[in-house]
C-alpha positions in Angstrom: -0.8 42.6 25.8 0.8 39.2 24.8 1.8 37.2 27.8 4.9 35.5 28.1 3.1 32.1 28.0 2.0 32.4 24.4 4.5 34.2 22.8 6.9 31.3 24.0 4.3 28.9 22.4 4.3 30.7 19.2 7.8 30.6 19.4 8.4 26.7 19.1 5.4 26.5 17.0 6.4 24.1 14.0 6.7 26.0 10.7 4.3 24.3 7.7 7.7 23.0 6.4 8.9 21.6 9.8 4.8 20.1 10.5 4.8 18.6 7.0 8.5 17.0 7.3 7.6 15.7 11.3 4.7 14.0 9.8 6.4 12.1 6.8 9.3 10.8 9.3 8.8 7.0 10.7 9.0 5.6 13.6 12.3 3.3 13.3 14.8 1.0 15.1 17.6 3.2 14.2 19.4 5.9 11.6 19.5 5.4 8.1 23.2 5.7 6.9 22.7 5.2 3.3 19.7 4.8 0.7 19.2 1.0 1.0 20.1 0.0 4.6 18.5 -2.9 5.9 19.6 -2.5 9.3 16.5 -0.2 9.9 13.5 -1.4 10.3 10.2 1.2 9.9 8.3 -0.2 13.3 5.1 1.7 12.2 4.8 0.5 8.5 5.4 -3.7 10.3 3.0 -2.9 12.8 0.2 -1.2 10.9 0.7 -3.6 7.8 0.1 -6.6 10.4 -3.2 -4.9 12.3 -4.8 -4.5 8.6 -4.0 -7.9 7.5 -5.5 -8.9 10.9 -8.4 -7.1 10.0 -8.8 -8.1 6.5 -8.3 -11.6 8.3 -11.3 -10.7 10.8 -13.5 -9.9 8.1 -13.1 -13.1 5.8 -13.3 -14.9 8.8 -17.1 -13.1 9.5 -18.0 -13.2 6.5 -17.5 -17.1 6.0 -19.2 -17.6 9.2 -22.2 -15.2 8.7 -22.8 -16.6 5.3 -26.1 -18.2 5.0 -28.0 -19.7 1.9 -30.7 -17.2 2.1 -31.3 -13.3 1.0 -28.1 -12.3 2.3 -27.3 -9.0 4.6 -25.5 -6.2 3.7 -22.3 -7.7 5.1 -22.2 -10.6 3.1 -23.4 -9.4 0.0 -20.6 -7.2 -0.1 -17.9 -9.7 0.6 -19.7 -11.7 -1.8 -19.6 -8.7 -4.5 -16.0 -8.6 -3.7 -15.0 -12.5 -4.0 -17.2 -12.5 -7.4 -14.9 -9.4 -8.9 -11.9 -11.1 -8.0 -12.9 -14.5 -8.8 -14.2 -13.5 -12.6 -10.2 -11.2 -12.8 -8.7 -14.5 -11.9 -11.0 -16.5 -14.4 -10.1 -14.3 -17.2 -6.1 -14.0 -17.0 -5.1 -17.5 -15.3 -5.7 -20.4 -17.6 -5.4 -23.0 -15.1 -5.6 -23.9 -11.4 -6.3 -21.3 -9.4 -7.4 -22.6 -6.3 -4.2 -21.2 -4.6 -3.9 -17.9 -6.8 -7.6 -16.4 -6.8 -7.2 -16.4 -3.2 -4.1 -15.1 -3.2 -5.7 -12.0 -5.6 -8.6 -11.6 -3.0 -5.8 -11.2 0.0 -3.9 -8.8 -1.6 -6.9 -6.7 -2.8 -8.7 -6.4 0.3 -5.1 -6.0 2.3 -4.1 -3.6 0.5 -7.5 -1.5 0.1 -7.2 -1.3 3.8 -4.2 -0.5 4.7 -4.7 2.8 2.1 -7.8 3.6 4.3 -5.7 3.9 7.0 -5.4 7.4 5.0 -8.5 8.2 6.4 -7.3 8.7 10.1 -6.7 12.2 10.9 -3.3 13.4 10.6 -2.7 14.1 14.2 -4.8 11.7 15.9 -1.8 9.6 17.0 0.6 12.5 17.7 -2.4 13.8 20.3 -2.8 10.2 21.8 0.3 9.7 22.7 0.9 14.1 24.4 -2.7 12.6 26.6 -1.0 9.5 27.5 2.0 10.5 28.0 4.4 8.7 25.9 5.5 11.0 23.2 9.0 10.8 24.4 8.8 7.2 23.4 6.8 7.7 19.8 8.9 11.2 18.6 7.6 10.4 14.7 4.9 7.9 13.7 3.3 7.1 10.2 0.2 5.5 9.7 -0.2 4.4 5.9 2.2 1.3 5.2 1.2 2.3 1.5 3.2 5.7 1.7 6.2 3.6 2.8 8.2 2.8 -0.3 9.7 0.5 1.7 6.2 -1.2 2.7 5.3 -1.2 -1.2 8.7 -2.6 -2.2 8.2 -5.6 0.0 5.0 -6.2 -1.4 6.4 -6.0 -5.1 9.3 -8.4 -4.2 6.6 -10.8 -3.0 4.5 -10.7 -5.9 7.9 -11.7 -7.8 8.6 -14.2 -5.7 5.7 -15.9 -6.6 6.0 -15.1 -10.2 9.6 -17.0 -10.6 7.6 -20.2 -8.4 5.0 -20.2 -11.1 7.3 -19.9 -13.9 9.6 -23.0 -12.2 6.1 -24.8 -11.7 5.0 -24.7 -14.8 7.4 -24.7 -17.4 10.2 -26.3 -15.2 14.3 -25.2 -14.4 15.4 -25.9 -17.9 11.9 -24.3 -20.0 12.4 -21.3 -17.8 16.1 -20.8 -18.4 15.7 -21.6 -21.5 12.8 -18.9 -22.5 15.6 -16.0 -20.3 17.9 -17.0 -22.8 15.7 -17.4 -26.4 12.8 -15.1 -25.6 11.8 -13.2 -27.7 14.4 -12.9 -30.3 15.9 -16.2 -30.6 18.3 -18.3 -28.9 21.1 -16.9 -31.3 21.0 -13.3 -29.4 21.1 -14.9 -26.2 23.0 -12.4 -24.2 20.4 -9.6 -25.4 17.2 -12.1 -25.0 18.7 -12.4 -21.2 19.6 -8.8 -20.3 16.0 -7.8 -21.9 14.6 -10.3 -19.7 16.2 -9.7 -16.6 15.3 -5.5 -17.5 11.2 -6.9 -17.5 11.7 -8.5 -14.5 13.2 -5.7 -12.8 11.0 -2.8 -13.9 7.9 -4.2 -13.3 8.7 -5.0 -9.8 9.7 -1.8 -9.5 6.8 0.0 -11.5 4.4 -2.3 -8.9 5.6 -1.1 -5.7 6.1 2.4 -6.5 2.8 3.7 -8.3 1.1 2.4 -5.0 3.6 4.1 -3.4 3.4 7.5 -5.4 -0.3 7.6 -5.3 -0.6 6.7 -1.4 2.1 9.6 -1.0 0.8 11.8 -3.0 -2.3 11.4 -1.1 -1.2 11.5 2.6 0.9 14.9 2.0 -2.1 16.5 0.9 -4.0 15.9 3.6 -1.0 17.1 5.5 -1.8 20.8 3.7 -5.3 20.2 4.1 -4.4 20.0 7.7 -2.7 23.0 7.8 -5.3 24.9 6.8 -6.8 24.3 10.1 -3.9 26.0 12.1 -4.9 29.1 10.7 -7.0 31.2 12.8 -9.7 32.8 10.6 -13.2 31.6 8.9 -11.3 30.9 6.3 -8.7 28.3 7.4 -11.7 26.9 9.0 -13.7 26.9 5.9 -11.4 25.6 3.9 -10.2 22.7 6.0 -13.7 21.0 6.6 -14.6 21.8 2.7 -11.0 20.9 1.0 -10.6 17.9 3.9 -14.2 16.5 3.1 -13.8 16.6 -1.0 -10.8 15.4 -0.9 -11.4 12.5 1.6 -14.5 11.8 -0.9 -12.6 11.5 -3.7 -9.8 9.7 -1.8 -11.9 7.0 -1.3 -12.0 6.2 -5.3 -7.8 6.3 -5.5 -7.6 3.7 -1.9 -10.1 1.8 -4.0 -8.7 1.6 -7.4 -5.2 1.4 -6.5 -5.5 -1.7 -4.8 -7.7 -3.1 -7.3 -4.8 -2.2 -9.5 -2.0 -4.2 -7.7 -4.2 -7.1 -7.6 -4.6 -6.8 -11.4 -0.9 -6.8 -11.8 -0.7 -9.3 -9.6 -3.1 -11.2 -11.8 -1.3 -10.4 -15.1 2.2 -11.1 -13.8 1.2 -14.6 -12.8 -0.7 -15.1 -15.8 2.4 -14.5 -17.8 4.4 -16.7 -16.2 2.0 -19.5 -17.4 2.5 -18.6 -21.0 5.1 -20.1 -23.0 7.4 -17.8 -25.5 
């Protein structure tokens, strides 16, 4: 016979719909009234995008101080791998000084690359932290990849544009630039359409940046949200199939955090490198 202790428990148990929708909710400083509100701020995407640029910080920092002239480690070879890749990206698309924007292309790549990791926590580690502790009254909903935030991936984009207009200001100057809104690519004599169209490119691929980071990160997190849920079900093979789907999956996972944050730092890359070409 049932007792009355577990039937209640399987009573509130969360359907997959109501698991899956709890888990994609974020921890923020108040209600979204409408699509675009910036009166609400998503507390874990800030926090969690700040501990992984601390990290990514940490590491640099290391791997600067670790470096030595000799054979190098494991450590710094790695770094050193990584600085070479971005460093011969940078050399290939930026004709010019790049003291400020290869740096900028490592930053984003391994600040990016690790937020997505943060994918590889389990999907209820935090939400069973915080029942030990005590405090889930205080942390209801909580997301761990900034990456699955539009709103995390936006910001990024709009930064990347930001420095886009600087480099187009720096190098071809107020008047060039407003001049190559208004005459690029037809001619000045179709202004109007040479601006629209230009104001179109801007637009889209600030867009197109932060959301295929977003979609893919997404995409990824809600699977391993059903990959979870394989788990709640009690027979060999929910079991089964959670360590074997989880492990393949987090496998190949680790090739999509890779390349999409080599991809935004490409982007990155060409975006900048556009803005030192001349129409």
């Amino acid at each position: 016979m049932t007792s009355p202790t577990v039937e209640s428990g399987a009573a509130h148990a969360p359907t997959a719909g109501e698991y899956i929708q709890h888990h994609l909710h974020h921890l923020t400083a108040g209600h979204q009234s409408f699509v675009v509100d910036f009166h609400v701020w998503n507390i874990d995407t800030i926090f969690w995008s700040v501990f992984a640029g601390v990290v990514g910080c940490l590491i640099m920092w290391l791997a600067a101080r670790r470096a030595t002239s000799g054979v190098p480690g494991r450590f710094q070879a790695a770094v050193e791998m990584i600085v070479e890749m971005v460093e011969d990206q940078s050399k290939s698309i930026i004709h010019g000084d790049r003291s400020f924007i290869a740096p900028l292309a490592l930053t984003v790549f391994v600040w990016v690359a690790l937020m997505n990791s943060l994918d590889f926590l389990p999907v209820d580690l935090f939400s069973a932290l915080f029942r030990v502790l005590g405090v889930e009254h205080l942390f209801p909903t909580h997301r761990v990849v900034p990456t699955a935030d539009l709103n995390g991936t936006m910001g990024m984009a709009l930064g990347v544009l930001a420095v886009v207009l600087y480099y187009n200001l720096k190098i071809k100057g107020v008047g060039g630039w407003i001049h190559e809104l208004f005459a690029a690519p037809f001619g000045i004599w179709l202004a109007p359409a040479n601006f629209l169209l230009n104001l179109i490119e801007y637009a889209a691929r600030t867009v197109s940046l932060g959301m295929r980071l977003f979609g893919n990160m997404y995409a990824g997190e809600l699977l391993f949200l059903l990959i979870a849920l394989l788990g709640s079900m009690a027979t060999a093979f929910g079991f089964i199939g959670h360590v074997v789907a989880g492990s393949i999956w987090a496998i190949f996972h680790i090739l999509i955090v890779i390349l999409q944050a080599f991809i935004f730092m490409m982007l990155t890359l060409v975006y900048i490198g556009q803005a030192h070409e001349s129409h």
